[in-house]
N, C-alpha and C positions, 0 to 999 in steps of 0.2 A: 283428368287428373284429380278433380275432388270424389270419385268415390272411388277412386284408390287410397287416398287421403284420409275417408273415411273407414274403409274397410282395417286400414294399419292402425289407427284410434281406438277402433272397435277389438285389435287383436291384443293389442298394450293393454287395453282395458282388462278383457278377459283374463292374461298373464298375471296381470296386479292381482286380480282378487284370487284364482287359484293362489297364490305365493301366498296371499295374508291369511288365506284359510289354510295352509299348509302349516303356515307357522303357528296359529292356533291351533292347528290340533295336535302337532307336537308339544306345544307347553300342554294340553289338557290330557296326551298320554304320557310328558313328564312328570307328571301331578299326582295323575294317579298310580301309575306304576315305582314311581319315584319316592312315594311318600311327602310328594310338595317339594323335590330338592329344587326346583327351577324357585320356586317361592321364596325358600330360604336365600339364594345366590342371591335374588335380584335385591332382596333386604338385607343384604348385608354392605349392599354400596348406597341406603338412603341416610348417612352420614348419625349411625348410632353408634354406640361404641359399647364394650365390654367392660363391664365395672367388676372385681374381688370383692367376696362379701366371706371373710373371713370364718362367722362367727357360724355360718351355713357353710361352707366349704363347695361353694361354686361359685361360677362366672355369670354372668347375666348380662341381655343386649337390650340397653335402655334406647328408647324412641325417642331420639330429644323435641319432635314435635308435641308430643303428648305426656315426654316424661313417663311413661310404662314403662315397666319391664315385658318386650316379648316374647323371650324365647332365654333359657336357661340349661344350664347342663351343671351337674353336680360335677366335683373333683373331693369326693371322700378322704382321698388317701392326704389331702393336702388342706385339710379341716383344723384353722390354727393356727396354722403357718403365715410365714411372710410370701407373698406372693405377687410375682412379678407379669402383667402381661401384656404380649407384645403383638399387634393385628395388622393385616391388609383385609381387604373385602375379601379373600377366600381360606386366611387359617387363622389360628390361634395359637401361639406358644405362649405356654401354661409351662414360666418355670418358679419352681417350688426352689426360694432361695433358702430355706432350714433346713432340706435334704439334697438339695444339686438334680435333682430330676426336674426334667422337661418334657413336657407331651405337647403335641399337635391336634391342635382337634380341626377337623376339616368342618366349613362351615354349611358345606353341600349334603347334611343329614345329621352334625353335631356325634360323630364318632369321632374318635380316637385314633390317628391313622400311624403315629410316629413316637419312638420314647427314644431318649437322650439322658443319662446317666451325667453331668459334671462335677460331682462329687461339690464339697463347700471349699476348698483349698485356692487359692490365688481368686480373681476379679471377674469370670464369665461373664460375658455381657451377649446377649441377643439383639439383633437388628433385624428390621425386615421391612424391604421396600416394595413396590409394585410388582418386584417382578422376581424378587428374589428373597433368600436370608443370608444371614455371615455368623457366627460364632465369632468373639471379639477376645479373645484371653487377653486383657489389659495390664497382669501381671509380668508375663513374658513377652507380647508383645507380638504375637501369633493371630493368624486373623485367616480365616476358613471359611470356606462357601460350604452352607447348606442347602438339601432339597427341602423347604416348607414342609410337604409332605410328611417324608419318611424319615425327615432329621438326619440321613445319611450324608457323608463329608462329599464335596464334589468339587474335583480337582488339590490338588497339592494345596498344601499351606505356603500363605506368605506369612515369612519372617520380619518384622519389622523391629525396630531397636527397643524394646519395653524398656519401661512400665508406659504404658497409652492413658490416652487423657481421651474422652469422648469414644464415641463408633456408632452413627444413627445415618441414617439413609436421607438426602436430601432429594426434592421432587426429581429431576434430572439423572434419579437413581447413578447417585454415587457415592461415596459410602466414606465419613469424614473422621480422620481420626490424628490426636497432636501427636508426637514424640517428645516429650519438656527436657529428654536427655541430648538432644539435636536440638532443640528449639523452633521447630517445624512444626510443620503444617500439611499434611496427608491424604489426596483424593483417591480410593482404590476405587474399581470396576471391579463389581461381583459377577461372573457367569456361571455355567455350567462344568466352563472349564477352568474354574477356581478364582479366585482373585488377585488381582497386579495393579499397582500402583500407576496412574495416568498422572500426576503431578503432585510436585513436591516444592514446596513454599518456607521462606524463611519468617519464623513468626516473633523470635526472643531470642534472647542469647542464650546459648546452650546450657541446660541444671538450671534454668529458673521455673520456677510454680506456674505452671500453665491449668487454664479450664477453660473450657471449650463450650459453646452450644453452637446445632449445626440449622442453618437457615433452609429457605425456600431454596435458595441455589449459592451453594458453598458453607463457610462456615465464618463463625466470630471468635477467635481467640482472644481471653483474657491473660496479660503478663499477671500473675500475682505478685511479681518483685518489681514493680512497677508502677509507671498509671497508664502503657501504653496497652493498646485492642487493635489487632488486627482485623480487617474483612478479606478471607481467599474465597476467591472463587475460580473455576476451572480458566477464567481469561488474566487473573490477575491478582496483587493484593492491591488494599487499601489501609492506612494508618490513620488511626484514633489516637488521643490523647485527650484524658479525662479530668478532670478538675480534681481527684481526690487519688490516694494511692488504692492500689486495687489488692494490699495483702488480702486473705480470707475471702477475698471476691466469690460469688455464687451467680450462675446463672444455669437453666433449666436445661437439656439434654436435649430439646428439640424446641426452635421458635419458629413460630409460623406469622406470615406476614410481615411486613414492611417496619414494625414498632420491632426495636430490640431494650431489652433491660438488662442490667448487671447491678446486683446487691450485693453490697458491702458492709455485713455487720461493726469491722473494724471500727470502720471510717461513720456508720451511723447513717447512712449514705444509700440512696438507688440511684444511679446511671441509667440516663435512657436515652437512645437514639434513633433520632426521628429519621423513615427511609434509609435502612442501615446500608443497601448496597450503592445507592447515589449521594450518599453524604450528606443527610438531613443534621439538624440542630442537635449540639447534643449538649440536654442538659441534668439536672439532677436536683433533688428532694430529700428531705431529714425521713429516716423511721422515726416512729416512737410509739415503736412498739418492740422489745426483744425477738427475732423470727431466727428458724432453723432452716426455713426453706425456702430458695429463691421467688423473688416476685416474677411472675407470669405473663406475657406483653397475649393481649388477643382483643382484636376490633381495636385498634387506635388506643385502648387502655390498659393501664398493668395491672396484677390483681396481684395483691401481695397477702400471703396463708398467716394466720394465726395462728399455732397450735393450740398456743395457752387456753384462747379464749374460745376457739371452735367459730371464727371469724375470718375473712377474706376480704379487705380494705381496698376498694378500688379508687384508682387515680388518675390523673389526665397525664401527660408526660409530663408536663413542667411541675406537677404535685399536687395539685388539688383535686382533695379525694371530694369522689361525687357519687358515693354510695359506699352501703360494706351488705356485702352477704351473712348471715349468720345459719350457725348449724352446731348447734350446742354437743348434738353428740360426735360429732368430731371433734371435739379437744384432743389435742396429741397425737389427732391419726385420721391426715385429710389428704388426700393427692388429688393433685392437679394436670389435667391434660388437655389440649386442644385436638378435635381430628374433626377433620372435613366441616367447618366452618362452626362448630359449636363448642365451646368450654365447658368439660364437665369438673363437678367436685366430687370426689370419694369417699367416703369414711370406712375402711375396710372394716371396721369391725363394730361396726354400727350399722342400722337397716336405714340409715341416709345417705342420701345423695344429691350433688342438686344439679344441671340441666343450666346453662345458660349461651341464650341465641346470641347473633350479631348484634341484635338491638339493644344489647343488657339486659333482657330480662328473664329473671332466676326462676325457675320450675321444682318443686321438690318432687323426688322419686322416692317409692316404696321399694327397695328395692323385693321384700317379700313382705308375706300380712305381717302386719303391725307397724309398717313404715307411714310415714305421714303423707306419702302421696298414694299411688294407683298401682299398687305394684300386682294386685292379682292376686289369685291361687297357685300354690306350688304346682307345678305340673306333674305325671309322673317322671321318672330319671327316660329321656331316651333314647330307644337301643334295646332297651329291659337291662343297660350294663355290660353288654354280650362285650363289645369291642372297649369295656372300660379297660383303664389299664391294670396287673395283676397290684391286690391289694394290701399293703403295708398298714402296720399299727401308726395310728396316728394317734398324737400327744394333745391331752389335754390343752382347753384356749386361754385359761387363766393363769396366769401365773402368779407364783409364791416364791419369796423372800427370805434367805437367811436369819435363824435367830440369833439377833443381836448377842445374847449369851450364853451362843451355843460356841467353843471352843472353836479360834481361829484355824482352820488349816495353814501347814507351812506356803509359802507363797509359792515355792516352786511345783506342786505337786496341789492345787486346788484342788476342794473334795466336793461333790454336789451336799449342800445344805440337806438336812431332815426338813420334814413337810412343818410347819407350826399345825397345833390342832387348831382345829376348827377353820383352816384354810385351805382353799380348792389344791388338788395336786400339783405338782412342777410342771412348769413351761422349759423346754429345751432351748426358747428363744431369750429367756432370760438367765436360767440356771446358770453355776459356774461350769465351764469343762470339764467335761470328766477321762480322767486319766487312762490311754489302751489296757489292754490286760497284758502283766508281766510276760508273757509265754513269748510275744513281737514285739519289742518297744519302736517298732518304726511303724507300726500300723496305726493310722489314725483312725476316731473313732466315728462311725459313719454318722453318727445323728450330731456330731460337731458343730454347732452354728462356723459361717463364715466370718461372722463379726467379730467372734470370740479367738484369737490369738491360742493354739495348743502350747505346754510348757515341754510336753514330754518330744524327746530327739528325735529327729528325722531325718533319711537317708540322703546318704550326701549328696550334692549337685555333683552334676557333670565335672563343673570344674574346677572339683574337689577332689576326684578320687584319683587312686593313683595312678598314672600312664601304663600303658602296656605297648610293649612293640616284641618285637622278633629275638630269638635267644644266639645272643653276642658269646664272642669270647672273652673271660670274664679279666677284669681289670683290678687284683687288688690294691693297689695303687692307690688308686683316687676313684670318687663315686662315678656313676656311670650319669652322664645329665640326662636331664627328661625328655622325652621326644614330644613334646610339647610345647614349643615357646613360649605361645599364648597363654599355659595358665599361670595365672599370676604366683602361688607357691603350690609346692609338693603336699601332698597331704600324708605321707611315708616320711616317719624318723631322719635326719641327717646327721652324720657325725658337725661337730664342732670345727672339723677344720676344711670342712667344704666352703663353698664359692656364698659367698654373701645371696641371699634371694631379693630380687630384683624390685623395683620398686613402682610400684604400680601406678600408670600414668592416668587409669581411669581419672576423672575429675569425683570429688565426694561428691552427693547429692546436697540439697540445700535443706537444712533440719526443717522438719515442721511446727507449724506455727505451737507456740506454747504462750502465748497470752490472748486470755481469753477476752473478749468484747464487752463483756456482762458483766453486771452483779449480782449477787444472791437478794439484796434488797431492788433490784431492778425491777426481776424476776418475778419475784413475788407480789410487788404492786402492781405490775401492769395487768396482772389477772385478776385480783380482786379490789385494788386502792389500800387502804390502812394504813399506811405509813407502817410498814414492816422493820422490824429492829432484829438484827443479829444476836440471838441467844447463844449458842452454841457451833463449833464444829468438830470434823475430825475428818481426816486426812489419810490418805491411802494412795497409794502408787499410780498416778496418773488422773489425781483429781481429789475434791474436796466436798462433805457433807457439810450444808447447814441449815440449822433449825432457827427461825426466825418465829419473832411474835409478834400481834399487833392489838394495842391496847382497847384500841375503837370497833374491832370486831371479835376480839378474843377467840381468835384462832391463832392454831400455830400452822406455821408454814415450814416445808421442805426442800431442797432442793439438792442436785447434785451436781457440781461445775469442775468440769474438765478443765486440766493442765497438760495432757498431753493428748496429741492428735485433736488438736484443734480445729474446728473447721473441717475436719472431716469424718464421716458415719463412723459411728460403731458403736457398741453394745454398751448403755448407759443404763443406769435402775436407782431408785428410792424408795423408801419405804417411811411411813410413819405411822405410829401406834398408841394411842391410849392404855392407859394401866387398866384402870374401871371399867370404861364404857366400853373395851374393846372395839372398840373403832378403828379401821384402817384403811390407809389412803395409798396409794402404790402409782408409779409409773415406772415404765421399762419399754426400750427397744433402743432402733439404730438414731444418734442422734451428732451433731456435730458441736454441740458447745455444753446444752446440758439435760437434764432428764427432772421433771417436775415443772412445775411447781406440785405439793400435793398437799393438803388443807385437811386438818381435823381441829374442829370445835370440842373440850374439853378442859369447861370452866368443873375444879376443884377436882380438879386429874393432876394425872403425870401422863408424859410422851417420853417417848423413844425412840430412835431413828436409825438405819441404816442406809447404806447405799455403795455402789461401786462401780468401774467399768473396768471392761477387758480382764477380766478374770480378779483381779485386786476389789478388796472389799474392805470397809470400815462400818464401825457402827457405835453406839452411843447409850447408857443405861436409863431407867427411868431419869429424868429430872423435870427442871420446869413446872412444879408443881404447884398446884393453887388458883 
C-alpha cells in the first residue's frame, strides 16, 4: 500500500505544477499579446479608485498605497465639464453631467466600449454594482437595467411612482431606491432580464421630504418632515428617532460600514449612529462651521467637507474632532468617497487630492506634474484614440460673469451675458440659458446645463394632450367626454356649459424648503474671521446678493444666499470686482444653500458685485468706496 500511496503523491505532485506553470504562461501570453490586459484586471481590484481632474479632462487610477497615479485615460470631449464617475473593478461610466453623455471605458485596456446619450432634462442617475448597472430616471421614476459594457438597455423598464429619492447598489447587490410620494422604501433586483422590485417597505407618510443613503446591506431613510430614520433591509425595518428635526437633513449616496451620519444644516446639527443595522447609540454634535455637503462616516469616524476653507474636519461619533485634513486648493470643489476600505478626497479642478487609509492617515496625490505628491509623467493618450469616442467642441473651464451694467434681460427670455474684457470666455456651466432658435420653440437646447431650469415651452406631457379614440356618431347636443378618466383635465377648449372638470385627488407635494440655515456674516467669517458687516444687497428671484466688509482686514466679502430650492443643488454664482485694481473674485456651480464666500482686498477702491441662480440674476454699481 505505501508505494501506491507514493506513486498517487508523486502524480498530485506532477498535476500541481503542470496547472501552475499552465497558468503562468497563459498570464505571460496574456501580457504580451494583450498589451498587459490581465495586468490591468488584476489592478483594478487592489482597492484604487478613479479621481476627475477637470482642469485636464480625464480620469486617473490613484494607488492609495503610494498615493500615485497609475494609469490614466484622457476624456477630451469632457474637458471642463462637471463630471460624474461611477466604478466596479471592470468598467468605468464616464457621465458628463453639462452635456448628458455617458461612456464606458472598459478597464481590461482603458477603451471606450459603450456611449449613452441622456440629454440634461429631468434627474439621470447611474448605478453600478458587482455585477451589474441600472439607469435611475429619478424624475419620472423609471429605473432600467444596463449592459456595463455596451450601455444597451436590458430588459423592459420598471415603472416606479417618481420623482425617487436615492438608487445606489448595496453589497448583497440590490439596488435601493425611496418613493417620498408613497412614503416607501424600495429594493429592486437588476438582471439581464431587467429589473423588479423584491421588497417594498413603509418608511413616512406619503408627500413628506425623504433622503436616503444606501448601506452595506439595505438602506437608511431620513423623514425630512420629521426626526424619524428608518433602517430597511431585505429581512425587515427598523425605526430611529433623533434628538433634532431632520428638515434640510443631508446624508451621502452611499455609507459603507457600520458608522451612519446624517447632517443637518437647519438644526446646526450631525446625527450619528453607532452600528446602524443592530441599533447602536445614536448621538449627535454642533457644526461650526457653514457646510454644503454631507459629513462622511469611514473607519469608526465622520469626516465632515469644508468648501469654504478647502478643509475636512474629522470627528469621533459623539463629536470630538481629532484631526482635520486640509487642501487649500480645494476650496469650493472637494468630493468625497469611500471604496474598498480607503477614503479618498477630490478636488476636480485642482491637481489635488488626498488618499486616506483605515488608520487615518492622509497621503497627498499629484494627480498630474505639478501636483504636490507623486503623480508622474503624462503618459501618451491609449489606444493612439482609435476607440475614443467621436469628438465634440468642448467649452472653455473658466468661467465669466454678467456685466453688472450690461442691460438686464427680460426674466422670461434670459440672454447669455457678453464676455467682460479682459476675462477668460463663458463657461456653459455657469452662463444663463440660452434660449432654442425661433424655427422649434419645443427644442431644447443641447448644451443646456441640468441645473439651470429652461424658460422657453415645452411639449406637452402625456397627460396633457388631448385624447384620441375611434370616430363616433357625432353628438351636437352636449360635448362628447374624454376617453380618458384618469387625466385629470382636457387640454382642448370646452364650452361654458359642460360638466364641471373634476378635481384632482392627487395629494400637492410639500413646498421646498425656503429658509435658509445661514448667514451672509456667518459665511464670511468662518472662512476668513473679521468680524464681517453687511454693506449692501440686492435681491433677485430665488435668492439674495451681499457685499459684506471687515474693518480688521479690509476686505470685502461676497456672497450669494438662496431663498428658493433650499437645500437642494443647483446652479449658484458671484462675482466681485474692483474699480482700479481690477481685481476679481468669482465663484459658481451646483450648490444647496449658497455660492461664495469670495474676498477682494481694495483699500481706496470701489467694488461691485453681482450674482444669481437658476437663470434670475442681480447685480450692484460701484460703491463702498475708500
Amino acid at each position: 500500500m505505501k508505494p501506491q500511496k507514493k506513486g498517487a503523491e508523486m502524480a498530485r505532485s506532477r498535476v500541481g505544477w503542470w496547472s501552475a506553470a499552465a497558468l503562468v504562461t497563459v498570464l505571460l501570453l496574456a501580457t504580451l499579446l494583450g498589451g498587459g490586459r490581465v495586468g490591468l484586471a488584476v489592478a483594478a481590484t487592489d482597492g484604487s479608485a478613479w479621481l476627475w481632474s477637470r482642469t485636464a479632462g480625464e480620469v486617473d487610477r490613484v494607488n492609495p498605497d503610494s498615493g500615485r497615479v497609475e494609469q490614466r485615460r484622457q476624456v477630451t470631449d469632457s474637458r471642463g465639464h462637471r463630471v460624474q464617475v461611477t466604478q466596479n473593478d471592470r468598467f468605468l461610466l464616464i457621465h458628463d453631467l453639462d452635456t448628458g453623455r455617458v461612456s464606458s471605458l472598459d478597464l481590461n485596456g482603458l477603451g471606450f466600449s459603450g456611449r449613452l446619450d441622456l440629454g440634461t432634462r429631468g434627474d439621470p442617475h447611474l448605478a453600478m454594482g458587482a455585477d451589474g448597472a441600472a439607469l435611475v430616471e429619478r424624475t419620472s421614476g423609471a429605473v432600467r437595467a444596463l449592459d456595463p459594457a455596451t450601455l444597451r438597455p436590458a430588459g423592459p423598464v420598471l415603472q416606479l411612482p417618481g420623482p425617487l429619492v436615492g438608487g445606489e447598489f448595496d453589497d448583497a447587490g440590490l439596488l435601493w431606491v425611496a418613493a417620498p410620494r408613497q412614503g416607501t422604501v424600495l429594493a429592486v433586483k437588476v438582471t439581464a432580464q431587467g429589473p423588479s422590485v423584491v421588497r417594498t417597505a413603509e418608511a413616512a407618510p406619503p408627500d413628506h421630504d425623504l433622503a436616503m443613503t444606501v448601506l452595506d446591506e439595505g438602506a437608511l431613510v431620513v423623514d425630512r418632515g420629521g426626526r424619524g430614520l428608518v433602517v430597511a433591509t431585505n429581512g425587515g425595518t427598523r425605526r430611529v428617532t433623533t434628538p433634532v428635526s431632520l428638515v434640510g437633513a443631508m446624508v451621502p449616496a452611499r455609507t459603507h460600514g457600520a458608522l451612519a451620519a446624517v447632517t443637518v444644516p437647519a438644526a446646526g446639527t450631525v446625527v450619528t449612529l453607532g452600528d446602524v443595522r443592530k441599533g447602536g447609540p445614536v448621538r449627535s454634535f454642533p457644526l461650526t462651521d457653514p457646510v454644503q455637503e454631507p459629513a462622511v462616516p469611514f473607519a469608526g469616524k465622520v469626516y465632515l467637507p469644508v468648501r469654504e476653507t478647502g478643509q475636512v474636519r474629522v470627528f469621533e461619533p459623539a463629536g470630538r474632532q481629532t484631526g482635520m485634513l486640509s487642501m487649500p486648493a480645494g476650496r469650493g470643489d472637494m468630493e468625497l468617497q469611500v471604496r474598498e476600505g480607503n477614503l479618498f478626497v477630490n478636488a476636480p479642478g485642482s491637481t489635488d487630492a488626498l488618499v486616506v487609509g483605515g488608520d487615518g492617515v492622509a497621503r497627498k496625490v499629484g494627480k498630474f506634474p505639478g501636483g504636490p505628491g507623486r503623480g508622474g509623467g503624462r503618459p501618451n493618450k491609449p489606444d493612439g484614440g482609435a476607440s475614443s469616442p467621436p469628438p465634440v467642441p468642448a467649452p472653455p473651464a473658466d468661467p465669466v460673469f454678467p456685466d453688472p451694467f450690461d442691460p438686464m434681460p427680460p426674466p422670461e427670455k434670459p440672454e447669455t451675458p457678453p464676455s467682460t474684457p479682459g476675462t477668460p470666455p463663458a463657461d456653459p456651466r455657469t452662463e444663463a440659458p440660452r434660449p432654442p432658435a425661433p424655427s422649434d420653440p419645443r427644442t431644447p437646447s443641447p448644451r443646456q446645463p441640468s441645473r439651470t431650469p429652461t424658460t422657453t415651452p415645452t411639449t406637452k406631457s402625456p397627460a396633457t394632450r388631448t385624447p384620441t379614440s375611434r370616430p363616433t356618431t357625432p353628438r351636437p347636443t352636449a360635448p362628447r367626454p374624454t376617453t380618458r378618466p384618469t387625466t385629470p383635465r382636457p387640454s382642448t377648449p370646452r364650452p361654458t356649459t359642460s360638466a364641471p372638470k373634476p378635481t384632482p385627488t392627487k395629494p400637492k407635494p410639500k413646498p421646498t424648503q425656503t429658509r435658509n440655515p445661514y448667514t451672509p456674516a456667518q459665511v464670511c467669517n468662518a472662512t476668513a474671521g473679521g468680524n464681517y458687516q453687511v454693506q449692501r444687497s440686492a435681491s433677485f428671484a430665488g435668492g439674495r446678493i451681499y457685499q459684506l466688509y471687515s474693518a480688521s482686514t479690509k476686505k470685502n466679502c461676497a456672497v450669494t444666499m438662496k431663498t428658493r430650492d433650499v437645500g437642494k443643488a443647483t446652479n449658484v454664482w458671484v462675482r466681485l470686482q474692483s474699480q482700479k485694481g481690477g481685481k476679481v473674485a468669482s465663484d459658481s456651480g451646483s450648490f444647496k444653500y449658497y455660492a461664495g464666500p469670495v474676498f477682494v482686498l481694495a483699500p481706496g477702491d470701489c467694488v461691485r458685485y453681482s450674482g444669481g441662480a437658476a437663470g434670475a440674476s442681480a447685480s450692484a454699481g460701484w460703491g463702498n468706496c475708500g
